[in-house]
N, C-alpha and C positions, 0 to 999 in steps of 0.2 A: 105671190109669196107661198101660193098652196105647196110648192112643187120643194121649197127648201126644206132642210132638217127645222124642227121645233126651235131650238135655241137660233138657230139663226133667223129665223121670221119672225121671232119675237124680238129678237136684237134690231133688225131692221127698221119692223115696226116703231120701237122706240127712237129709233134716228130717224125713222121719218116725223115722227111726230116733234122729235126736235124740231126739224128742219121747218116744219109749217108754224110751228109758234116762233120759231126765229124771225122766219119770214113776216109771219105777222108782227111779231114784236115789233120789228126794227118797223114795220109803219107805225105803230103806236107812239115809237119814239121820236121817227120825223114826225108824226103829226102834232105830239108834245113841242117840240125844238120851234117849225113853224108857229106854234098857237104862245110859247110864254120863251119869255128872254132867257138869256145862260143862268143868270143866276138864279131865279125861278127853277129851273128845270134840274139847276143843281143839287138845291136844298132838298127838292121832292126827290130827285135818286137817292143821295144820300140817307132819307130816310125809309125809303122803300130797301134799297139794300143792307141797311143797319136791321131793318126789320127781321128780314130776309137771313141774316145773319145770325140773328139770335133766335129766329123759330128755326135754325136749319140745326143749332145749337143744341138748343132745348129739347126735340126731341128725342134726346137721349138717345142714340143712332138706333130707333124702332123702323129704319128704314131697311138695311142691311140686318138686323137682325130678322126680322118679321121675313123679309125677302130668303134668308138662311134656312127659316126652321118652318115656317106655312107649308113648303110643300113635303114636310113628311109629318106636320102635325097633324093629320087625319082627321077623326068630330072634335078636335080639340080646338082645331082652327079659326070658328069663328070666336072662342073665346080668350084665344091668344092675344087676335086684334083686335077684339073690344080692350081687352087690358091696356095695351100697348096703346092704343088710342087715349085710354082715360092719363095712362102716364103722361105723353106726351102735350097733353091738352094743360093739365094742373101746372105741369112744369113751366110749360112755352109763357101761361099769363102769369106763374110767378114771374120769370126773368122779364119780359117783358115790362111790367109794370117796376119793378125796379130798376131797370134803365131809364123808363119816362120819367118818375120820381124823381131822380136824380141827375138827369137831365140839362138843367141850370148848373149843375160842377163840373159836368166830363163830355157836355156838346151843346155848348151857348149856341152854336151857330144857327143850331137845328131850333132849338128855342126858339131863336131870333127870327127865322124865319115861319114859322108854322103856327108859332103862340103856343104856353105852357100846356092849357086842357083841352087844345087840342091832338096835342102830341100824346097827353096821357093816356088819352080814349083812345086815337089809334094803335098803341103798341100795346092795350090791354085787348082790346079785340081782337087784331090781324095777327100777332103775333101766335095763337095758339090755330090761330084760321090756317093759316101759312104752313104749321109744323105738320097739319092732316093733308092739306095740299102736298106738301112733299112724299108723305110717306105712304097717299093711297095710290100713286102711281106704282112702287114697288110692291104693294100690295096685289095689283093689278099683274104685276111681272110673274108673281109667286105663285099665283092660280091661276097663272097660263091664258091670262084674259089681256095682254099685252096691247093687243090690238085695236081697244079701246082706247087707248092711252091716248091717240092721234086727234079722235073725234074730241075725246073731253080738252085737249089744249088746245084746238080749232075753236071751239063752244068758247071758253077762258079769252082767247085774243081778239075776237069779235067782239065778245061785249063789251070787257074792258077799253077798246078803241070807240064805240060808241057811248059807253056813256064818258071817256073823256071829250067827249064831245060836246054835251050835257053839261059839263063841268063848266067847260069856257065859255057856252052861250049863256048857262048863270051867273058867272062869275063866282062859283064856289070855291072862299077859300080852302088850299090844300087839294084842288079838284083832283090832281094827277095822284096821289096819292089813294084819295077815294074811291075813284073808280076802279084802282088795280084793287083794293080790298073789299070790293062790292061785289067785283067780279072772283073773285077767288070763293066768296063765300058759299056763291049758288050754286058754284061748279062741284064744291065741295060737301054739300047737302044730297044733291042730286048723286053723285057717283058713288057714295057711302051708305047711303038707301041701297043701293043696287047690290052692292057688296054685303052688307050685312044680312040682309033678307032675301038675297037669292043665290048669290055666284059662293057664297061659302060655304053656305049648309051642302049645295051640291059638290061641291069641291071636296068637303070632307066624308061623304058620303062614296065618293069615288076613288079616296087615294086610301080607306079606312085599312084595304090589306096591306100595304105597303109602310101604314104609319111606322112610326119609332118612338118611342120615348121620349119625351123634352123635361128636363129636370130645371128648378127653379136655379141652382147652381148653375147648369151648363150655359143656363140664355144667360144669368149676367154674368158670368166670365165671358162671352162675347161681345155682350153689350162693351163690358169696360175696359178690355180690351181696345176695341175698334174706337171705343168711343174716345180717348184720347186724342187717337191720329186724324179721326174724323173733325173732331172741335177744332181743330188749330189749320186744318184743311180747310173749313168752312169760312173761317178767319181771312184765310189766303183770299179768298173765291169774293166772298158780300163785302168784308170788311176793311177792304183797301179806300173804296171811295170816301168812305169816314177819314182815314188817317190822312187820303189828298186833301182834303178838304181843309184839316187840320194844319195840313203843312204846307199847302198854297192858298188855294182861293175857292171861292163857289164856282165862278167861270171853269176854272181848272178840272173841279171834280166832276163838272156837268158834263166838260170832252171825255174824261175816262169811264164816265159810264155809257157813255155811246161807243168807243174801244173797247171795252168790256163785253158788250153786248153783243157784240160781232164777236170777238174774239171767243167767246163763251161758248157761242151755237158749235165753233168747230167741238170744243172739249166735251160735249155731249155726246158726239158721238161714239166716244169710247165709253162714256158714261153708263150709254143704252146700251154697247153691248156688251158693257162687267155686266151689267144688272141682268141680264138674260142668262150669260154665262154662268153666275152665278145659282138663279134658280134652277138651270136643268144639270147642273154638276152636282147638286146638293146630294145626291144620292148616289151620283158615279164619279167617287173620286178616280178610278181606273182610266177614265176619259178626262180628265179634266187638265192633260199638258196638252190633247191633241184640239179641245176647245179652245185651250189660248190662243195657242199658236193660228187659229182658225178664226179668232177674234181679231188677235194684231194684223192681219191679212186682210180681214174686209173691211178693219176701222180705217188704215194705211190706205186702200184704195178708194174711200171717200175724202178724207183728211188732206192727206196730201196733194192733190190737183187743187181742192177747193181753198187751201190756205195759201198756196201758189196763187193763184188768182183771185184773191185777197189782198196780198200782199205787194202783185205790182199794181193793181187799180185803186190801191189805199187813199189816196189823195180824191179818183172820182167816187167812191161808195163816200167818203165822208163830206163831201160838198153837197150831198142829197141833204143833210141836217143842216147845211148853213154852211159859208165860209168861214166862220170861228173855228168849225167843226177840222174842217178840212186844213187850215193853217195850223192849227197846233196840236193835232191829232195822228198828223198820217205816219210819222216815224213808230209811235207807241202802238199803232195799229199793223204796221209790216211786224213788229218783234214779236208780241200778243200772240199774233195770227200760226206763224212760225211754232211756235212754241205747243202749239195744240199738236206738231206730230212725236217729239220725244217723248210728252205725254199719255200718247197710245203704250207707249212703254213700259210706262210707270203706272199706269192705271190696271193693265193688265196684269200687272203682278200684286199687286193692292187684291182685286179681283179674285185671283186666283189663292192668295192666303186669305183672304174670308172663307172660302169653301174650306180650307185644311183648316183652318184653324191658327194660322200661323200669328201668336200673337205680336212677335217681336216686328213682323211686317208689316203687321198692320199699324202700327205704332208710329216705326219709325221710320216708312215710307213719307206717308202725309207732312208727318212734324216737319223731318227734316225742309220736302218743299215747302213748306208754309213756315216755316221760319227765314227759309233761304232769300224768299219773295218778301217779308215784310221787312227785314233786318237791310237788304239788299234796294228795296223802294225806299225807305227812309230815308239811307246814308246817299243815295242820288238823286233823288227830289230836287234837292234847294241846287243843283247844279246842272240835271239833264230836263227838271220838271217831270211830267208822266211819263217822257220817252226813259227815262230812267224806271221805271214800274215795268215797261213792254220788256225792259232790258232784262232786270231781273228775271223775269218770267223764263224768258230764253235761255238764261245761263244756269238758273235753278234744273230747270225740267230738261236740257241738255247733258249735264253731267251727271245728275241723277239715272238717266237711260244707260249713259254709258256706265255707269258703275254696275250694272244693274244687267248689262249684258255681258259685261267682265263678271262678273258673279257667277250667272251662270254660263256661258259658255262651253260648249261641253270638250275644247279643248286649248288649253295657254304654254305658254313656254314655261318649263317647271320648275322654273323660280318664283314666278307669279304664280303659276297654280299650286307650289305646296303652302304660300302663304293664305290664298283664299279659302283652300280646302280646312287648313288649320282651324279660321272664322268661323266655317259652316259647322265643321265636326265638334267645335266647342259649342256651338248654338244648338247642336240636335243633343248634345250630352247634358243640357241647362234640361232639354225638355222630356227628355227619359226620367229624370232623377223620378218623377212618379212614381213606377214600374219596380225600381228599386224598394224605396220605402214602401211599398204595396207589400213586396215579398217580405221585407225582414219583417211588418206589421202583423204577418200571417205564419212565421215560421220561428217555432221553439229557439233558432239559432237567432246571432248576432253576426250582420253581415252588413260591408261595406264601398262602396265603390271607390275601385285603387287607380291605376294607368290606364292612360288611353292608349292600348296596344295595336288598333288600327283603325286610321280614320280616313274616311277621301270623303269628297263635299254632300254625299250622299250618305252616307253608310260609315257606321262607327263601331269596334268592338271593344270593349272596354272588360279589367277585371274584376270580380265580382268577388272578394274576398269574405271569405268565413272568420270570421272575425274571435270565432268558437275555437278556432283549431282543425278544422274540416279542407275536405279537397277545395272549396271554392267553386265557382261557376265562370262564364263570362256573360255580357249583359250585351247583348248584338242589338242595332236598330237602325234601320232605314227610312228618308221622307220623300226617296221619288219613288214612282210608281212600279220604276224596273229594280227598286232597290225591295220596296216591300212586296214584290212581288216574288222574287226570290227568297222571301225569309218566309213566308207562307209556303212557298214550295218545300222548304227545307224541316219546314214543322208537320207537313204532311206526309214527307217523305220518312225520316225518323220514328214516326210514331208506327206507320206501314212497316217498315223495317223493321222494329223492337217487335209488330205484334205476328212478323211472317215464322212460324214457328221451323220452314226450312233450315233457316239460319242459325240454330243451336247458340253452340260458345262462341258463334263467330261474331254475334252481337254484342259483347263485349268488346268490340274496337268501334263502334261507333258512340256518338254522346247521344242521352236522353234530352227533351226539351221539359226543365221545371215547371217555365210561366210563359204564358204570352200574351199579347194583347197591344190594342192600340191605345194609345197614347200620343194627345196632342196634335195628330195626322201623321203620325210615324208609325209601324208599325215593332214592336220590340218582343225579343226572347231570350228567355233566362236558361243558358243550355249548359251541362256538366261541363266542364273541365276537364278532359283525360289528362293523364300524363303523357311526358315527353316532349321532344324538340322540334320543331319543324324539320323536314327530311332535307334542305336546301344543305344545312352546313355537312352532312354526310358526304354529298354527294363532292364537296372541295376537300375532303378527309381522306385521304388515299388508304390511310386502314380500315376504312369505312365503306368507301364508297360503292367496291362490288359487292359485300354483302348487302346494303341496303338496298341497292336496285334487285340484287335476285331474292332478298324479301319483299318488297314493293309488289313483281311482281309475281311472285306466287300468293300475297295475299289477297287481290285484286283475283285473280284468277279464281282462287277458293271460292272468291265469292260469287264469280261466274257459273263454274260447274255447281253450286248451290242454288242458285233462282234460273238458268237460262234453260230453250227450249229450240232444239234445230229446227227451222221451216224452211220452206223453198221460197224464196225473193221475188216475191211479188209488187203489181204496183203499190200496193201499201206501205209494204218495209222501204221500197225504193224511193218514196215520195219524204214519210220519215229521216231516213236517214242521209240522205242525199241532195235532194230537190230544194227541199226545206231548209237544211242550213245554207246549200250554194243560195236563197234568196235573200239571206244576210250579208252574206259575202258579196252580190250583187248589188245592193242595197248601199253598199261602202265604197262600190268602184267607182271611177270616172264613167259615163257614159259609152264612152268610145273602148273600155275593154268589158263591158259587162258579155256583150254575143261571144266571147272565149270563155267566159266562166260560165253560161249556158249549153258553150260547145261541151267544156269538161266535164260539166255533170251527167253529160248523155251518155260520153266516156265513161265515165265510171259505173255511171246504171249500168250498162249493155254488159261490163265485167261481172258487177255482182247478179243480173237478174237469170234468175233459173238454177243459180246454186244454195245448197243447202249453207245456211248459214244459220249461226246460235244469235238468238233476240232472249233477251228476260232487262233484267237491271243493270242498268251502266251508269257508273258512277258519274261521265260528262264532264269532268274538272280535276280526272286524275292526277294532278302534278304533284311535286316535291312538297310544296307549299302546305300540300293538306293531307299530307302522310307525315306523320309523326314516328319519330324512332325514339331507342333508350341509347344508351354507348357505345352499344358495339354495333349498331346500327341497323338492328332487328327492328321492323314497322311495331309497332306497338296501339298505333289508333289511325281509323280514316274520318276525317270533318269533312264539312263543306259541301253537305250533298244538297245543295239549292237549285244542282243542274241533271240531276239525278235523275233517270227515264225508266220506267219500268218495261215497257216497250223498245230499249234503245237497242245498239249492234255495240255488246260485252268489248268484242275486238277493236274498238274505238280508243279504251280506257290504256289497253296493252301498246297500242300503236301510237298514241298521245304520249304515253308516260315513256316510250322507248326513245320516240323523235325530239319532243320539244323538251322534255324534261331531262333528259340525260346530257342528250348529243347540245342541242342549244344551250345548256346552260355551264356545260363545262367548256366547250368551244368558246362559246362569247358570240359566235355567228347569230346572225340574225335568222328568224323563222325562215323567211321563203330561200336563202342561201344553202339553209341543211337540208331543205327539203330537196331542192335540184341536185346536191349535190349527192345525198344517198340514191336519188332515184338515176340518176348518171351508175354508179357504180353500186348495187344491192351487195352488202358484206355476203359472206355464206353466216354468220351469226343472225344476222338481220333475219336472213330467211328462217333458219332454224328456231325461232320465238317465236313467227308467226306461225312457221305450219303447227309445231308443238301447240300452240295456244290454241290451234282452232280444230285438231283434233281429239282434244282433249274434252271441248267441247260437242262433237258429233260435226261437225260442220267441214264442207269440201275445204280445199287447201287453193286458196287467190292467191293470186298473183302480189309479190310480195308489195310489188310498187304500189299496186291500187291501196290496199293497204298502210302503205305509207300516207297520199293522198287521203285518203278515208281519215285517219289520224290528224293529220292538218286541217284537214276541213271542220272538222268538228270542234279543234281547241279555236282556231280565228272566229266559227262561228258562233263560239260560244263568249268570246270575251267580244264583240259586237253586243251581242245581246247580253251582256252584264253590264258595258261602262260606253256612252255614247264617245267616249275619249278616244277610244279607238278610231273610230271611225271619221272622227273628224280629226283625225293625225293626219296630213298628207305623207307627211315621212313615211307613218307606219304603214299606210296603206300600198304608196309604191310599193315598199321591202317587203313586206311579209303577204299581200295579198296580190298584186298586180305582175311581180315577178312568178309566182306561180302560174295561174292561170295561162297565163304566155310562154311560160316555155315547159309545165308540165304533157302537155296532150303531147305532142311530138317523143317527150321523151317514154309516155307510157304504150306509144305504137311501136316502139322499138323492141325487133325479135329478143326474147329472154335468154340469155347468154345458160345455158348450163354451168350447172356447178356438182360437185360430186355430190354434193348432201340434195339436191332438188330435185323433189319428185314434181310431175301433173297434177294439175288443181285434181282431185278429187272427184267425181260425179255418182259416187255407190252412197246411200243413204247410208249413216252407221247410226241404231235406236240408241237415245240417251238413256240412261240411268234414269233420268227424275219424270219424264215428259214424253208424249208423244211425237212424231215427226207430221207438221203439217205439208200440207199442198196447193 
């Protein structure tokens, strides 16, 4: 395990340590089955998992939270978990002891079986014993002491199977019950020693630079949060053998806790690795879609074979416990078994909203399956018996996957996908409202949140009304990683922008950013409002439409010849501006045309390298869309700079906004169609923009085609890298990416046809005005 990433040896580790207490389990449990009769063996599950039940309950999910915030709570740590420990201790033998108490109303059977005081005294003890048992394992996950976790449930399965052993040659009644809580105890003594007095003081001693802050607020909005989804999940998990019992028999509930138990060990293994995932993401949300995805990958490669071969040997794994076992057990145990791989699913998305914070997820992941499973076991009991329980199980954590990968998916056919987007963009606008009231809390005005004027399942912009009388703002916010990552770029870029003093008046067509900050695991910004319309309806405005393109681009330009600086194309600008985006573009091919879009980028390098070309700020997202005009269709403001490079090639913004924005959008053609088709035929306008434009900037005069290419390249690479929808379009990709690549090289070999207005590229350095010429 030396040799894996962190999160994943410790994820491991915990499945392995599942897998050995399974293994041992399930002897503890043949050796119960052989040593005392079904109904015997029933009543003591039942009351082991009602236990089990209510300390998984009680403690107040200090499992998931503790696991959350230990690894950045630095010397604060060992006093987190002493806390968390005293809660979960007081609470576990309240509930506990009013379940025993009560006992004779709400589970005669268990009465019947075990006798009143001694029921009362085991669910007053083990019950708060049980709650520490669960939660120093996650304690263990959170100070990176994982690896423990194996040895301490090896130690736990051994003795427990010895002294039930003890049990039977005494005859103690309740022995099978005792010896699981005799054994929990000392496990639990011994590893909490270890933990308090050594592995956390040095743990907090070692993460002290890195800590953060823990507010008494933050932890229980987690706790109760999670804690909801959690109780009713735990429900699902311990407390089904209570309600068979209730609705068939002891015999009946004795087979499901041996189905259970089998079936259990697979569901751990996601288990182990949320809980790993969990504590090494705590601090790097940035990485935490490429941990899932990296979770569901190696829980699926143990899961899946071993629940297959579960599932047809079902009938001989359950004749090890007895022929009772095996007769009315093997159906509920193929469905059970099954059921552990949708679950990687659903677990890993549970997983990954603890890390964010997603409360709604957390909520109403769990509930749902644990309502789905009990409401679902009920109504099939009295007619399929437990094979009706395996069933549920199946159908619960089946459909919940599949909604759940319909969710996100990152591309649907756009009837489903504008109604899911609708879902998420009203769910991330629930969790912005903060942000809002933060500002008007803090600002002399009254101001209000109005329409949601654009939303996809990521990212939402909504308007921010001044409710005073004032220009207003909008309220922008993203919860994936490529959504908040963008709006951090766009708040960095702005403020650079406002504070480059090259830029004079010209900074008056960009927005300032008011507020910003995260919120809830989104990141959000309160940015001005300019005036004006988005520049798309101009460009269908026929009294419009050529002034607004030749203000577009002369105002883009301006802002060219204000920051940019001619140098000679070297591997760095060529790796930039070329390399780097073709390996998005590469990234989105089929396999079999990527060596063409590697052929093309060589193409194109070999044209730009060695000439002088202008690099400063390129806007990268130059379209219609984020050029705002007044009436007569004068630019009046530029948004949207999230893709903004200060290192970029300026002639990207002119070539984008000339290709895809004019010609695509008045044509209706598709991207990679206008592309072949102007590089087939280069207008003499065509040419006449680019060389204007690049000797305006100091820069030799390319080839108009590369140009065009250059253009394309940078808008497809860049909506890749905004929305994964692209990429997972096969449409889109044939059309606008795969038609390129394939028929551009050929048509950029082809000799350049003279035209009266076209001069030779350039090769005489001409000095800029703002900058010097590098080399």
């Amino acid at each position: 395990m030396a040799r894996l990433a962190p999160a994943h040896r410790d994820g491991l580790a915990l499945v392995l340590s599942s897998g050995l207490t399974s293994v041992v389990g399930l002897l503890y449990w043949v050796i119960a089955a052989r040593l005392f009769p079904p109904a015997v063996l029933g009543v003591n599950q039942v009351a082991l998992n009602t236990m089990m039940l209510l300390g998984s309950v009680a403690h107040l999910n200090m499992t998931y939270a503790l696991l959350r915030f230990v690894p950045v709570a630095g010397l604060a740590a060992r006093r987190l978990v002493a806390l968390g420990y005293l809660a979960a201790i007081t609470f576990a033998a309240l509930v506990g002891g009013v379940f025993a108490l009560g006992a004779e109303i709400w589970a005669p059977e268990l009465v019947e079986g075990l006798g009143y005081g001694r029921l009362v005294a085991f669910f007053l003890i083990a019950t708060p014993v049980w709650s520490l048992f669960v939660i120093q394992d996650f304690v263990l996950t959170a100070v990176k002491k994982a690896t423990a976790v194996p040895v301490e449930n090896a130690v736990f399965s051994v003795l427990k199977i010895a002294l039930l052993v003890v049990a039977f040659v005494g005859a103690v009644p309740g022995g099978i019950a005792i010896s699981w809580v005799v054994s929990t105890a000392a496990v639990v003594l011994a590893i909490n020693a270890w933990l308090l007095l050594k592995v956390l003081p040095a743990h907090g001693r070692a993460t002290v630079a890195s800590a953060t802050p823990i507010t008494l607020g933050g932890f229980t909005r987690f706790i109760r949060a999670d804690y909801a989804g959690a109780a009713l999940w735990q429900c699902a998990l311990f407390g089904l053998p209570l309600l068979v019992l209730a609705r068939l028999e002891a015999e009946s509930a004795a087979v499901y806790g041996i189905v259970w138990t089998i079936s259990q060990a697979l569901y751990t293994v996601s288990s182990g690795m949320g809980q790993s995932m969990v504590a090494h993401s705590a601090s790097d949300l940035a990485g935490l879609e490429k941990a899932r995805k990296a979770m569901v990958r190696r829980a699926m490669m143990l899961v899946v074979p071993v629940a297959a071969v579960v599932s047809v040997g079902a009938p001989l794994w359950l004749l090890v416990f007895g022929e009772h076992y095996a007769a009315n057990g093997s159906m509920a145990l193929i469905l059970a078994s099954l059921s552990a791989i949708p679950n990687v699913i659903t677990a890993s998305t549970v997983n990954a909203a603890r890390v964010r914070q997603r409360m709604g997820v957390l909520f109403g992941v769990p509930a749902t399956l644990a309502l789905a499973v009990i409401i679902g076991s009920w109504a099939l009991m009295p007619h399929l018996g437990i094979t009706g329980v395996g069933l549920s199980w199946l159908v619960a954590q089946t459909l919940m996957a599949i909604g759940i990968l319909i969710a996100t998916a990152p591309w649907l056919p756009p009837l489903l996908s504008t109604r899911i987007d609708a879902v998420r963009s009203a769910a991330l606008v629930r969790r912005v409202r903060p942000l809002a009231h933060e500002h008007n809390a803090s600002s002399p005005e009254e101001w209000g949140l109005g329409d949601l004027i654009a939303g996809k399942s990521d990212s939402i912009v909504i308007d921010f009304k001044n409710l005073s009388g004032g220009t207003g703002a909008l309220l922008k916010a993203a919860d994936s990683v490529a959504g908040r990552s963008q709006l951090l770029r766009q708040t960095e870029v702005l403020d650079r922008l406002h504070a480059d003093t090259r830029l004079g008046g010209w900074r008056a067509l960009i927005p300032t950013i008011e507020r910003a900050g995260h919120v809830g695991g989104s990141y959000c910004i309160v940015e001005s409002r300019l005036p004006g319309e988005r520049g798309v309806g101009a460009l269908y405005d026929l009294t419009r439409t050529r002034r607004f393109r030749s203000s577009a681009i002369a105002t883009i330009s301006e802002f060219h010849r204000l920051t940019s600086t001619p140098v000679v194309a070297g591997d760095a600008q060529l790796i930039r501006w070329i390399h780097e985006p073709m390996a998005e573009v590469v990234g989105a091919l089929p396999k079999a045309h990527r060596p063409a879009a590697l052929a093309l980028a060589d193409q194109l390098a070999e044209h730009v390298r060695g000439a002088v070309v202008a690099t400063g700020w390129a806007h990268g997202d130059y379209t219609p869309d984020n050029v705002l005009t007044d009436q007569a269709g004068q630019v009046i403001a530029v948004v949207d700079w999230c893709q903004a490079d200060e290192l970029g090639m300026p002639l990207m913004d002119v070539s984008g906004f000339h290709l895809v924005s004019t010609f695509m959008v008045t044509s209706g053609a598709e991207l990679g169609a206008t592309v072949l088709n102007r590089l087939t035929d280069i207008r003499p306008d065509d040419h006449q923009l680019f060389a204007r434009t690049q000797r305006m900037l100091g820069s030799d005069v390319l080839d108009s085609r590369v140009v065009m290419v250059l253009g394309w390249l940078m808008h497809v690479a860049h909506n890749i890298e905004k929305s994964p929808q692209f990429a997972a379009n096969p449409l889109w990709v044939r059309r606008n990416l795969v038609t390129v690549v394939q028929g551009a090289p050929e048509l950029l070999s082809r000799p350049v046809r003279p035209t009266p207005r076209h001069r030779p590229r350039q090769r005489v350095l001409v000095p800029p005005t703002n900058g010097r010429v590098s080399r």
